[in-house]
N, CA, C and O of each residue as an XYZ file, in Angstrom:
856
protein
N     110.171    110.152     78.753
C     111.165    111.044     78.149
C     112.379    110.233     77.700
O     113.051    109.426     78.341
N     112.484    110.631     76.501
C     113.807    109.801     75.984
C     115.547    110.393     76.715
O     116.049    111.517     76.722
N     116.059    109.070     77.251
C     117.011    109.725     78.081
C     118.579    110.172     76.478
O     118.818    109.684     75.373
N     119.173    111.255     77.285
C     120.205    111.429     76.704
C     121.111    110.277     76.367
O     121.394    109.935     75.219
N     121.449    109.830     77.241
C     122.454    108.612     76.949
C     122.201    107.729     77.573
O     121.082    107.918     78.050
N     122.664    106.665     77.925
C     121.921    105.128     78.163
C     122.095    105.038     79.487
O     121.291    104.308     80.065
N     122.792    105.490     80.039
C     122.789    105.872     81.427
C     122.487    106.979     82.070
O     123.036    107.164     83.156
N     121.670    107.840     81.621
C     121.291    109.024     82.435
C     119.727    109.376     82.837
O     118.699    109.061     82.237
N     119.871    110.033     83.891
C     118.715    109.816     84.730
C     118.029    110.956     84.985
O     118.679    111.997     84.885
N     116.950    111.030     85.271
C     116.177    112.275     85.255
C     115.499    112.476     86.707
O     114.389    113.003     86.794
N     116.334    111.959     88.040
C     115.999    111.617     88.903
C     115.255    113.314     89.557
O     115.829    114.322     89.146
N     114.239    113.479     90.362
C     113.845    114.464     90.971
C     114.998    115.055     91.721
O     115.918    114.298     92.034
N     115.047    116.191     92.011
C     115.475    116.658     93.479
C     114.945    116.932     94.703
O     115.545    117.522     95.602
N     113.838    116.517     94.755
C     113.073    116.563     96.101
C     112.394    115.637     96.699
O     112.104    114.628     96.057
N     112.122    115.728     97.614
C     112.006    114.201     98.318
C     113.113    113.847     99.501
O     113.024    112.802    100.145
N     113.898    114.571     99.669
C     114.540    114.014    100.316
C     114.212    114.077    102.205
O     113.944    115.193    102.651
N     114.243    113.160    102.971
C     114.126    113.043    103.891
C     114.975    113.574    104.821
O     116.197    113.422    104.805
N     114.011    114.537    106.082
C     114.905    115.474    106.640
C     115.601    115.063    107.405
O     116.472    115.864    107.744
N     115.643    113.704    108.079
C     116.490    112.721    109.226
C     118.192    112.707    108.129
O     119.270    113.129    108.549
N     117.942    112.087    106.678
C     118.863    112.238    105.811
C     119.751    112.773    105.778
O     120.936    112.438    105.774
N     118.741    114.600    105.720
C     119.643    115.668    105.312
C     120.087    116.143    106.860
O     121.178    116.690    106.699
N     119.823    116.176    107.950
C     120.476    116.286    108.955
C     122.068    115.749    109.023
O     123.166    116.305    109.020
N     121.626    114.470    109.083
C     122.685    113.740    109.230
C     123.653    113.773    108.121
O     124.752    113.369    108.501
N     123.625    114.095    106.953
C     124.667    114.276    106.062
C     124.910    116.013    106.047
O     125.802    116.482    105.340
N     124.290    116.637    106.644
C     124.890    118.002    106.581
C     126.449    117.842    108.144
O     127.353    118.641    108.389
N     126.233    116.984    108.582
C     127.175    117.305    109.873
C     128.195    115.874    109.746
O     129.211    115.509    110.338
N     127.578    115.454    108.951
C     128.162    114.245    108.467
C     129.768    114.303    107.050
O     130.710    113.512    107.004
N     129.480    115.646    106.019
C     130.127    115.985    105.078
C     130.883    116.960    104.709
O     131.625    116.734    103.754
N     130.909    117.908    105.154
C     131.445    119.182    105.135
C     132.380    120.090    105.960
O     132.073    120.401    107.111
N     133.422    120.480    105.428
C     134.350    120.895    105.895
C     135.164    122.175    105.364
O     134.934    122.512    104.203
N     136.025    122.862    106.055
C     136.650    124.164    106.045
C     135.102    124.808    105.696
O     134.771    125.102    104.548
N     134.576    124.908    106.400
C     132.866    126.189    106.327
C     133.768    127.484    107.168
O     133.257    128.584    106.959
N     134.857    127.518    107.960
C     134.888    128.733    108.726
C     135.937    129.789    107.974
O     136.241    130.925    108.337
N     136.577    128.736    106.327
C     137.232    129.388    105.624
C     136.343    131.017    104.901
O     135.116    130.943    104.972
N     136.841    132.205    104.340
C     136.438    132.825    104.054
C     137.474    132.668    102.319
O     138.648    132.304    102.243
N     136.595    133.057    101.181
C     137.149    132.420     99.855
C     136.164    133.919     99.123
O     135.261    134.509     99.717
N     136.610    134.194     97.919
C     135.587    134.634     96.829
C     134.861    133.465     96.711
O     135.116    132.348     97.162
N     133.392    134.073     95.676
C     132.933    132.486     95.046
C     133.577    132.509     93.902
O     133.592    133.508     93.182
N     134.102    131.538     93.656
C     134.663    130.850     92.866
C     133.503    129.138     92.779
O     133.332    128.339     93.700
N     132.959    129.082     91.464
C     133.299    127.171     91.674
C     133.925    126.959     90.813
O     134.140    127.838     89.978
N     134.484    125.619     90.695
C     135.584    124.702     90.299
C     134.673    123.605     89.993
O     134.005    122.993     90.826
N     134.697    123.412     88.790
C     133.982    121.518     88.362
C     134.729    121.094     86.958
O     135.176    121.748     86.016
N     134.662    119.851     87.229
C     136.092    118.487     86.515
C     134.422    118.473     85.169
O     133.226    118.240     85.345
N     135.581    119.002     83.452
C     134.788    118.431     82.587
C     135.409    117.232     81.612
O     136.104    117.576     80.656
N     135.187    116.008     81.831
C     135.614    114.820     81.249
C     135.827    113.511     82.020
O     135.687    113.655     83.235
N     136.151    112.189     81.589
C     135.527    110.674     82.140
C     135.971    111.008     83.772
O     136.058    112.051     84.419
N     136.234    109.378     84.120
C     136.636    109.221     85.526
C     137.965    109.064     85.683
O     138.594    108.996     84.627
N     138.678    108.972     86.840
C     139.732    108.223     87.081
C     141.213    109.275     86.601
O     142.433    109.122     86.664
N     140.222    110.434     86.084
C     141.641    111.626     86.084
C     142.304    112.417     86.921
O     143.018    113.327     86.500
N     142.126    112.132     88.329
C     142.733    113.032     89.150
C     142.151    113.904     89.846
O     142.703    114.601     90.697
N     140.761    113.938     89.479
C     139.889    114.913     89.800
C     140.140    114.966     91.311
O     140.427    116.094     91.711
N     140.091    113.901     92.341
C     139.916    114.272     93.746
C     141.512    114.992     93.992
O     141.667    116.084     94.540
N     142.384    114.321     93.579
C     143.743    114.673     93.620
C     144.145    116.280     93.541
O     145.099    116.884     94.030
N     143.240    116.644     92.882
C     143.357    118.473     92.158
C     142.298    119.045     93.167
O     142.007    120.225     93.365
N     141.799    117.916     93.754
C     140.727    118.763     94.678
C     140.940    118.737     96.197
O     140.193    119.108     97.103
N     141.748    118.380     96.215
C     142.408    118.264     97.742
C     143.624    119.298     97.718
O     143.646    120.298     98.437
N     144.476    119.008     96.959
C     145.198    120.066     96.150
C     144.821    122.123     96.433
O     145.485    123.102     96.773
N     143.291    121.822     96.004
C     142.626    123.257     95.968
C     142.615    123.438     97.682
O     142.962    124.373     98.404
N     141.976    121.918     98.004
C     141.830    122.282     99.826
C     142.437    122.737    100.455
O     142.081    123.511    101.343
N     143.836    122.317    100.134
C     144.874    122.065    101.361
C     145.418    123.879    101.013
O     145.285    124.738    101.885
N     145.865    124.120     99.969
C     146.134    125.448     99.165
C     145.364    126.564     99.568
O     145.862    127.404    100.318
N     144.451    126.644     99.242
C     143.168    127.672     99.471
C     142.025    127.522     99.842
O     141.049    128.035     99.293
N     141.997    126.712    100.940
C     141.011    126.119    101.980
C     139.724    126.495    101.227
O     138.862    127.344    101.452
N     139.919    125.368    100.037
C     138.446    125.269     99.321
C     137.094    124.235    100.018
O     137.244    123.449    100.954
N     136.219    124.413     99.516
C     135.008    123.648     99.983
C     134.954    122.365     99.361
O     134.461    122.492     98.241
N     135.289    121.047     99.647
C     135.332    119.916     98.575
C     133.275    119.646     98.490
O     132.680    120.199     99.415
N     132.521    118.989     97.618
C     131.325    118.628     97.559
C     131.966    117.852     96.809
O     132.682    118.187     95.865
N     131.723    116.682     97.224
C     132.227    115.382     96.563
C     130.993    114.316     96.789
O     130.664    113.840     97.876
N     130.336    114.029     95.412
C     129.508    112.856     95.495
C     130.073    111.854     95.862
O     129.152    111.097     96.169
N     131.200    111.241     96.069
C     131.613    109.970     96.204
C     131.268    110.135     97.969
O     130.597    109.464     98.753
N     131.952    111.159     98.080
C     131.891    111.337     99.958
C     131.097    111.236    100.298
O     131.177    110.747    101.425
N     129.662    111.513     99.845
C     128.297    111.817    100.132
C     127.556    110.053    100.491
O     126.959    109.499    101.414
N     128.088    109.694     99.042
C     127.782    108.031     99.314
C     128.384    106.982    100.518
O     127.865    106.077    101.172
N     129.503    107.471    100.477
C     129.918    106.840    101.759
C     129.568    106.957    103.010
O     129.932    106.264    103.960
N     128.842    107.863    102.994
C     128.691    108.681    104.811
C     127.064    108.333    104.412
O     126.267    108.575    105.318
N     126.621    107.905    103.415
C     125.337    106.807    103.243
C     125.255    106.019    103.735
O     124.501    105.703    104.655
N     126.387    105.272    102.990
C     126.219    103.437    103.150
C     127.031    103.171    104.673
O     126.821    102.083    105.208
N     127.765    103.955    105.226
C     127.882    104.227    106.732
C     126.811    103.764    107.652
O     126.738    102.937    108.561
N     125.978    104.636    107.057
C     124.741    104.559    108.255
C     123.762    103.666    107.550
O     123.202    102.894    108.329
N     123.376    103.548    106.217
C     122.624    102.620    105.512
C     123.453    101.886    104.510
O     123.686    102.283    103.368
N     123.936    100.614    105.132
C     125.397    100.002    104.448
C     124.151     98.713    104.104
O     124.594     97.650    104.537
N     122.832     98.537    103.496
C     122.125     97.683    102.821
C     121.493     98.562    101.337
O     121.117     97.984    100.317
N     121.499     99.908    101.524
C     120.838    100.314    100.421
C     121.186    100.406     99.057
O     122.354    100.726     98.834
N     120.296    100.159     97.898
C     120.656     99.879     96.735
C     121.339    101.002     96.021
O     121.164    102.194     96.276
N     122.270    100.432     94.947
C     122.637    101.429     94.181
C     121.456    102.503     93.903
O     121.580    103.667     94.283
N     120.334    102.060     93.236
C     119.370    103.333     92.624
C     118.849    103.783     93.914
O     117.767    104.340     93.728
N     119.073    103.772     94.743
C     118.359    104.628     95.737
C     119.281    105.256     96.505
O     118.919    106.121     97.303
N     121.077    104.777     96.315
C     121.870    105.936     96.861
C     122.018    106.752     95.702
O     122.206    107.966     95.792
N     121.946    106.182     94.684
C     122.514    107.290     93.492
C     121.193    108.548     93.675
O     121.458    109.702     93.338
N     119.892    108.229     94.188
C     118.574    109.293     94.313
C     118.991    110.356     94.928
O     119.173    111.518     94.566
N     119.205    109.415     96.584
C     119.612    110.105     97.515
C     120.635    111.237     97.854
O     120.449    112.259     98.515
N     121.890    110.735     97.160
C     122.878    111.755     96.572
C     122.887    112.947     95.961
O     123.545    113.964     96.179
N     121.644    112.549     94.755
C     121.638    113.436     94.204
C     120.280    114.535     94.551
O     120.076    115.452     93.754
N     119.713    114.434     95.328
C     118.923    114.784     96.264
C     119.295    115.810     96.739
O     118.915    116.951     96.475
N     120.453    115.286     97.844
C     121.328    115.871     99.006
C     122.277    116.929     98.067
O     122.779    118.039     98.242
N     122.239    116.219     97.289
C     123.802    117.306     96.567
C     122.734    118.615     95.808
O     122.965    119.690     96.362
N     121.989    118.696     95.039
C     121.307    119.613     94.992
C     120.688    120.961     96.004
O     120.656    122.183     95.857
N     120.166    119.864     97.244
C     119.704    121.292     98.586
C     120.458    121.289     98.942
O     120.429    121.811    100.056
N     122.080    120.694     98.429
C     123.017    121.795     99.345
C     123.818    122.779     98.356
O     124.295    123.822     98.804
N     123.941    122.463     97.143
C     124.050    123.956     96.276
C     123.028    124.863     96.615
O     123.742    125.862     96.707
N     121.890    125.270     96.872
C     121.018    125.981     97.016
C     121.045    126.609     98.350
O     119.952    127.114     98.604
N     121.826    126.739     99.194
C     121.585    126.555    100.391
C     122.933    126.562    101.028
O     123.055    126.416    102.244
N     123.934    126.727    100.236
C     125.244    127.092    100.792
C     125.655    128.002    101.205
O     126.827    128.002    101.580
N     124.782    129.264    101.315
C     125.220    130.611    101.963
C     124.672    130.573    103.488
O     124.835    131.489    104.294
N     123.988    129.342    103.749
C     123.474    128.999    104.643
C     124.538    128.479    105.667
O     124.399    128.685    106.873
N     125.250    128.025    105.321
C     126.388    127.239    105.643
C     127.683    127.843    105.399
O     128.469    126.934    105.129
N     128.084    128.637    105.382
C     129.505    129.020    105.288
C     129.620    130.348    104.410
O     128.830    130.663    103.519
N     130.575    130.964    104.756
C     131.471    131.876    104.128
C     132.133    131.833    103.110
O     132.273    132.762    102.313
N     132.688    130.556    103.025
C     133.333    130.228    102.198
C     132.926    130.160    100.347
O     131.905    129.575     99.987
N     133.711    130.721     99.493
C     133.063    130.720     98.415
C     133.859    129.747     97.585
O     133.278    129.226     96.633
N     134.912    129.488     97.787
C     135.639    128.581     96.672
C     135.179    127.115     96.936
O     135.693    126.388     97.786
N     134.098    126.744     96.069
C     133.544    125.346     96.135
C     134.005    124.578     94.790
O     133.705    124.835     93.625
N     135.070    123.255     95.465
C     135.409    122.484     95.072
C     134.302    121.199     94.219
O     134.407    120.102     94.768
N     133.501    121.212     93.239
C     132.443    120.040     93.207
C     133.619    118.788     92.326
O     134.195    119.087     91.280
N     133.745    117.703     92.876
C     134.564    116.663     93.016
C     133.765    115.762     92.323
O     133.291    114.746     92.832
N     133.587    116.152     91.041
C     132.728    115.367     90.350
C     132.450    115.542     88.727
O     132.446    116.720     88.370
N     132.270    114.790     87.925
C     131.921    115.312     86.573
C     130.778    116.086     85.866
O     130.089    115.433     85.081
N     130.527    117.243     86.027
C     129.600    118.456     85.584
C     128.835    117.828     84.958
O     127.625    117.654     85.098
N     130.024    117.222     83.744
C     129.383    117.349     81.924
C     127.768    116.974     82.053
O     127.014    117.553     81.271
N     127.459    116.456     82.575
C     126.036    114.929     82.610
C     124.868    115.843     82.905
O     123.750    115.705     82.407
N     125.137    116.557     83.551
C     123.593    117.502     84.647
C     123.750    118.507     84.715
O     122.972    119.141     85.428
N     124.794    119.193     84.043
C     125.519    121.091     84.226
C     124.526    121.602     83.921
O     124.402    122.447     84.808
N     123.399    121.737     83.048
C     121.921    122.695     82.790
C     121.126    122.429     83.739
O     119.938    122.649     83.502
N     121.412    121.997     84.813
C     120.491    121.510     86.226
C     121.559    121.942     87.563
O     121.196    121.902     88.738
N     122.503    122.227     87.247
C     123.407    122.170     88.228
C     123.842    123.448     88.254
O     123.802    123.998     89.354
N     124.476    124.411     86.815
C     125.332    125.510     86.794
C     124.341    126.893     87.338
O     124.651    127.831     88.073
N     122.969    126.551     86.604
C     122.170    128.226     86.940
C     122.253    128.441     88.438
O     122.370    129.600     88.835
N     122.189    127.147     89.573
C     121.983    127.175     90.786
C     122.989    128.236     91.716
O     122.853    128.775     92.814
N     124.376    128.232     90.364
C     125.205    128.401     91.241
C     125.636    130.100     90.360
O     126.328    130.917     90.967
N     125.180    130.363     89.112
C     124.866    131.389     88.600
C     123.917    132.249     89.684
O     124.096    133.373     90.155
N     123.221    131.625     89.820
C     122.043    132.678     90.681
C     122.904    133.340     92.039
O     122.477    134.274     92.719
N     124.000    132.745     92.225
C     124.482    132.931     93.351
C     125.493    133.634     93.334
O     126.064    133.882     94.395
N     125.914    134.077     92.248
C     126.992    134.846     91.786
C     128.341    134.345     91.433
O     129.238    135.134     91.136
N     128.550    132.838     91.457
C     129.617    132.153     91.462
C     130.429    132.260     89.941
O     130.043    132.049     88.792
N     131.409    132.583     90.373
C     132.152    132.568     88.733
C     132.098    131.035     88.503
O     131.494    130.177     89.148
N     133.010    130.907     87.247
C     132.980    129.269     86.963
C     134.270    128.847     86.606
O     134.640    129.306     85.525
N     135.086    128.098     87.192
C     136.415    127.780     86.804
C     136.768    126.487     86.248
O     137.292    125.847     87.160
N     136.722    125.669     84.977
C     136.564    124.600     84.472
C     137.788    123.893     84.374
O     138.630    124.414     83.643
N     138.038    123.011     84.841
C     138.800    122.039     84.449
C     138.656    120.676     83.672
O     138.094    119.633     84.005
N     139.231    120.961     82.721
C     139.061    119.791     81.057
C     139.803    118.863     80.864
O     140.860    119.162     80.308
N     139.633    117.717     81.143
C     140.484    116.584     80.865
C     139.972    116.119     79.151
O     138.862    115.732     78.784
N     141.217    116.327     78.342
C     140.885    115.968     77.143
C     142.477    114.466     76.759
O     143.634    114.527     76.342
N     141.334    113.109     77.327
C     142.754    112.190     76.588
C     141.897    111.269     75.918
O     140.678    111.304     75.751
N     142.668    110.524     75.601
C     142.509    109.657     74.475
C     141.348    108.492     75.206
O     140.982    108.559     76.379
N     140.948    107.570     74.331
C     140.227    106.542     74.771
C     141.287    105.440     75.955
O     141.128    104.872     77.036
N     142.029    105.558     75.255
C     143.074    104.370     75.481
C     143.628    104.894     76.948
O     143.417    104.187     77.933
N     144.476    106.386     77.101
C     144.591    106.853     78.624
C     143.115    106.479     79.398
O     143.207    105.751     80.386
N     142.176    106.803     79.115
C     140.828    106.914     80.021
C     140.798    105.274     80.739
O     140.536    104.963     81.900
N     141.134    104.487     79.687
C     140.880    102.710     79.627
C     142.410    102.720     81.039
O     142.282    102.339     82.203
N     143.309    103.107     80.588
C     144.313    102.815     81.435
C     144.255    103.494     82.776
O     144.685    102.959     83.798
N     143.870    104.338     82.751
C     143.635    104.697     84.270
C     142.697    103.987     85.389
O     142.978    103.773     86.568
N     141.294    103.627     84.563
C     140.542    103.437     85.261
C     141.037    101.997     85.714
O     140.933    101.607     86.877
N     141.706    101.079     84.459
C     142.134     99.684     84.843
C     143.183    100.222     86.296
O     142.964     99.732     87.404
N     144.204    101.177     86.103
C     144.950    101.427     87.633
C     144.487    101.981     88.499
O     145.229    102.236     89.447
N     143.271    102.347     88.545
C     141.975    102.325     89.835
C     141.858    101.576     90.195
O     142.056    101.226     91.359
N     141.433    100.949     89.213
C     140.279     99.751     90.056
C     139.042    100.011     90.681
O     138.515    101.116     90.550
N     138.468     99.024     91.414
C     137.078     99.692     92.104
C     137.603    100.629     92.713
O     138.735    101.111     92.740
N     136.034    100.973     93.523
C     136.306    102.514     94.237
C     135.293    101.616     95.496
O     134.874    100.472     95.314
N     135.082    102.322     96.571
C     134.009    101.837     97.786
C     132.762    102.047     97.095
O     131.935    101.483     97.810
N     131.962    102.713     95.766
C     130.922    102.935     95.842
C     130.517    102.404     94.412
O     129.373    102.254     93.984
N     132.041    102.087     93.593
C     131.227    101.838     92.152
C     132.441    101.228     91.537
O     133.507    101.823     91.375
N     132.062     99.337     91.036
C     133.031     98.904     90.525
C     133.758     99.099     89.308
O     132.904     99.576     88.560
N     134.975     99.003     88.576
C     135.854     99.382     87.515
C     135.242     98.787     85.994
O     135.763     99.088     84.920
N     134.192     98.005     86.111
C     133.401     97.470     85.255
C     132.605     98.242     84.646
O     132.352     98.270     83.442
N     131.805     99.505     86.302
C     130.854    100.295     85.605
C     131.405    101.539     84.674
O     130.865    102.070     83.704
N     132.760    101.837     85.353
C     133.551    102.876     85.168
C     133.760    102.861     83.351
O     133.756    103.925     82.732
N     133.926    101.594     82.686
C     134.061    101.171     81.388
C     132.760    101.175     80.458
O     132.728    101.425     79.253
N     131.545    100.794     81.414
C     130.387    100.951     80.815
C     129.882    102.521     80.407
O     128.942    102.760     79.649
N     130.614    103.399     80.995
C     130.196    104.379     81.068
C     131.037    105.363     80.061
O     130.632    106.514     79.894
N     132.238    104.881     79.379
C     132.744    105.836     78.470
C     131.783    106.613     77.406
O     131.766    107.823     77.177
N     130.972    105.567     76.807
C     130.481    106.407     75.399
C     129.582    107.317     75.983
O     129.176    108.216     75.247
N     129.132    107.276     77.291
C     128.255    108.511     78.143
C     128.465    109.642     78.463
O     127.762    110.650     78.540
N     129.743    109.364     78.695
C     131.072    110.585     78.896
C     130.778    111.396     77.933
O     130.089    112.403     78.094
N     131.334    110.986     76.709
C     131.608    110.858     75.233
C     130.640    112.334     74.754
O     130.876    113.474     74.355
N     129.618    111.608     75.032
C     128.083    112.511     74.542
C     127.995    113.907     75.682
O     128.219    115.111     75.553
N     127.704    113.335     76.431
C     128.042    114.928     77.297
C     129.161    115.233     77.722
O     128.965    116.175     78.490
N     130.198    115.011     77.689
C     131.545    116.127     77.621
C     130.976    117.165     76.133
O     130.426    118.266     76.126
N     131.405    116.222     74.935
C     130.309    117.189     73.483
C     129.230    118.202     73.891
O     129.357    119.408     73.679
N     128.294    117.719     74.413
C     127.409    118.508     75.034
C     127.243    119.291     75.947
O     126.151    119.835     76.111
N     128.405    119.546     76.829
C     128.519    120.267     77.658
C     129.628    121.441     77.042
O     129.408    122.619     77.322
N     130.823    121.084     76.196
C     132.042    121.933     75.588
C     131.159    122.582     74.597
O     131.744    123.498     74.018
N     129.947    122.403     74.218
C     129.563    122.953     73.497
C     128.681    124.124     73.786
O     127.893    124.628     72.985
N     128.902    124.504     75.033
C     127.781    125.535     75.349
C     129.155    126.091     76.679
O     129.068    127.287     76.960
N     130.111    125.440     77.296
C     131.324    125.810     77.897
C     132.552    125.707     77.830
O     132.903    124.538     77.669
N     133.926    126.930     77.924
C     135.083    126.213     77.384
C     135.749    126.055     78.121
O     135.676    127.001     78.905
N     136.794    125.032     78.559
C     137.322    125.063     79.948
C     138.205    125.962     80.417
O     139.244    126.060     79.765
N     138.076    126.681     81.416
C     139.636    127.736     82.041
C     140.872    127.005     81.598
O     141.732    127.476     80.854
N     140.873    125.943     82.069
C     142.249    125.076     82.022
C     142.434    123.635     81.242
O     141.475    123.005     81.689
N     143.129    122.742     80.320
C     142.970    121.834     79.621
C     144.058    121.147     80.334
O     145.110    121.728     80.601
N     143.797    119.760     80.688
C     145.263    118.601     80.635
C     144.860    118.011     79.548
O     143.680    117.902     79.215
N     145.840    117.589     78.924
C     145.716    116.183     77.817
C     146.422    115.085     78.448
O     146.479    115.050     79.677
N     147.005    114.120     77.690
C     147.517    112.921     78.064
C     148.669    112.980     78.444
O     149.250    112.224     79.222
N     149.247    114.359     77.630
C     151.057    114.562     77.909
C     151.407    115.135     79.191
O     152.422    114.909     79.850
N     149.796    116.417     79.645
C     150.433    117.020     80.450
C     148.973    116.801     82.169
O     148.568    117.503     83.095
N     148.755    115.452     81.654
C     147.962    114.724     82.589
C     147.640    115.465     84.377
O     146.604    115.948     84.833
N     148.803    115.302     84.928
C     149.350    115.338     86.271
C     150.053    116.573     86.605
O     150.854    116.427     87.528
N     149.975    117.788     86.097
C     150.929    118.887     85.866
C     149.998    119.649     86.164
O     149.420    120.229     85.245
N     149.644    119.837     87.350
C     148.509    120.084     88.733
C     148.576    121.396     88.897
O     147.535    122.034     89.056
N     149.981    122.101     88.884
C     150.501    123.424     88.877
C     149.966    124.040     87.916
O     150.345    125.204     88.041
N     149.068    123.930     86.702
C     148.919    124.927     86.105
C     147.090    125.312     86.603
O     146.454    126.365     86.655
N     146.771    123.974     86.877
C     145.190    124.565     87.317
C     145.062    125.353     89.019
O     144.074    125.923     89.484
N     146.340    125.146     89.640
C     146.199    125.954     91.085
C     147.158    127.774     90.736
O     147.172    128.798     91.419
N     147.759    127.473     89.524
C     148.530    129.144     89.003
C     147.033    129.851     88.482
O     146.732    131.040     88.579
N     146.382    128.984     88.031
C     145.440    129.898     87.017
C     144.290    130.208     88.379
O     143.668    131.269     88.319
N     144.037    129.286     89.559
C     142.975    129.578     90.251
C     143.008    130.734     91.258
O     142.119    131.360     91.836
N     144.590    130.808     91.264
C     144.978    131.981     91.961
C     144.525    133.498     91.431
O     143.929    134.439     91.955
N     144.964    133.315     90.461
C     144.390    134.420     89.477
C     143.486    134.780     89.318
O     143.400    136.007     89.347
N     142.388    134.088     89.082
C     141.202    134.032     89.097
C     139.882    133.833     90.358
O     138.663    134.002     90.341
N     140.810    133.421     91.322
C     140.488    134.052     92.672
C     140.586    135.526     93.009
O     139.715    136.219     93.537
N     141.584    135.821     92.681
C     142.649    137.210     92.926
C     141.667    138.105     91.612
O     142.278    139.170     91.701
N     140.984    138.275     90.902
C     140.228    139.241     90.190
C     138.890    139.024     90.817
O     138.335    140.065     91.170
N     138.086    137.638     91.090
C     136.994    137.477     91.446
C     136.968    138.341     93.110
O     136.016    138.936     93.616
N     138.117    138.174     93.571
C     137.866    138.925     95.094
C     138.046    140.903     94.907
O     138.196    141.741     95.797
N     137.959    141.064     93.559
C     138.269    142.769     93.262
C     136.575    142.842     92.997
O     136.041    143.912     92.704
């Protein structure tokens, strides 16, 4: 199958090993005893915008559910601190799948934070959470090439993926952000001017909490 973009993967979701999923279910997850509407929340555009920042933000505020792939990898390479990139990136995405499916299993809580970029896998990812009744609350980072380049250079690496790959990966972005705005529009937009101005995506989630719980 010809892939979408030069980096994207058509990895299974099953397979995953139940020693795995044990250990990363007690291993990752937190505020489960919160009670929330469903609400989800997912970041559409590159890396290095703030996304965890707005998502801790949601936590601390309205004791949201974070699902954060980055977290997922770490509490990997924790316990398997030899395994390869392509087989945590499997594994992850493995784990992160049976636990959208499977979250009523686990908590009360409906406001799920996903700490991660949609755009890439959202026709594999969104029905899961459609089926479940979840509204959808989008947050759109729309900046320039040049902001995207500058942020990620004031990152730097991360524990799971160096600032090199982060650059390899713009024109990937590129294609599915397009491909994803084109079938979704975001609740909320930052651009470059109004980057960090955090207050308007926790005014609007209120709101939109506050009708989803009527």
């Amino acid at each position: 199958m010809q892939p979408i973009s030069e980096h994207y993967k058509y990895d299974s979701e099953h397979g995953l090993d139940e020693g795995v999923k044990q250990y990363l279910d007690h291993a990752t997850l937190k505020n489960l005893d919160q009670k929330n509407p469903k609400v989800l929340v997912v970041f559409s555009g590159g890396n290095a915008m703030g996304k965890s920042t707005i998502s801790k933000r949601i936590e601390e505020q309205f004791g949201g559910l974070i699902l954060e792939n980055d977290g997922i990898k770490r509490c990997i390479l924790k316990r398997w601190p030899a395994m390869s990139r392509d087989e945590l990136n499997k594994i992850t995405w493995q784990y992160s799948m049976h636990l959208y499916r499977h979250l009523d299993e686990f908590t009360g809580n409906g406001l799920i934070v996903r700490d991660g970029v949609i755009d890439w896998y959202y026709d594999r990812i969104l029905p899961i959470f459609a089926e479940q009744k979840y509204r959808l609350f989008i947050i759109g980072f729309d900046v320039s090439r040049d902001k995207a380049v500058e942020l990620i250079k004031k990152r730097g690496d991360t524990p799971t993926v160096k600032e090199e790959r982060f650059y390899q990966l713009l024109d990937d972005h590129a294609i599915h952000t397009k491909r994803f705005r084109s079938a979704y529009a975001p609740t909320v937009v930052l651009n470059d001017d109004m980057l960090f101005d955090h207050h308007l995506v926790t005014e609007k989630l209120r709101q939109t909490m506050k009708d989803q719980a009527w």
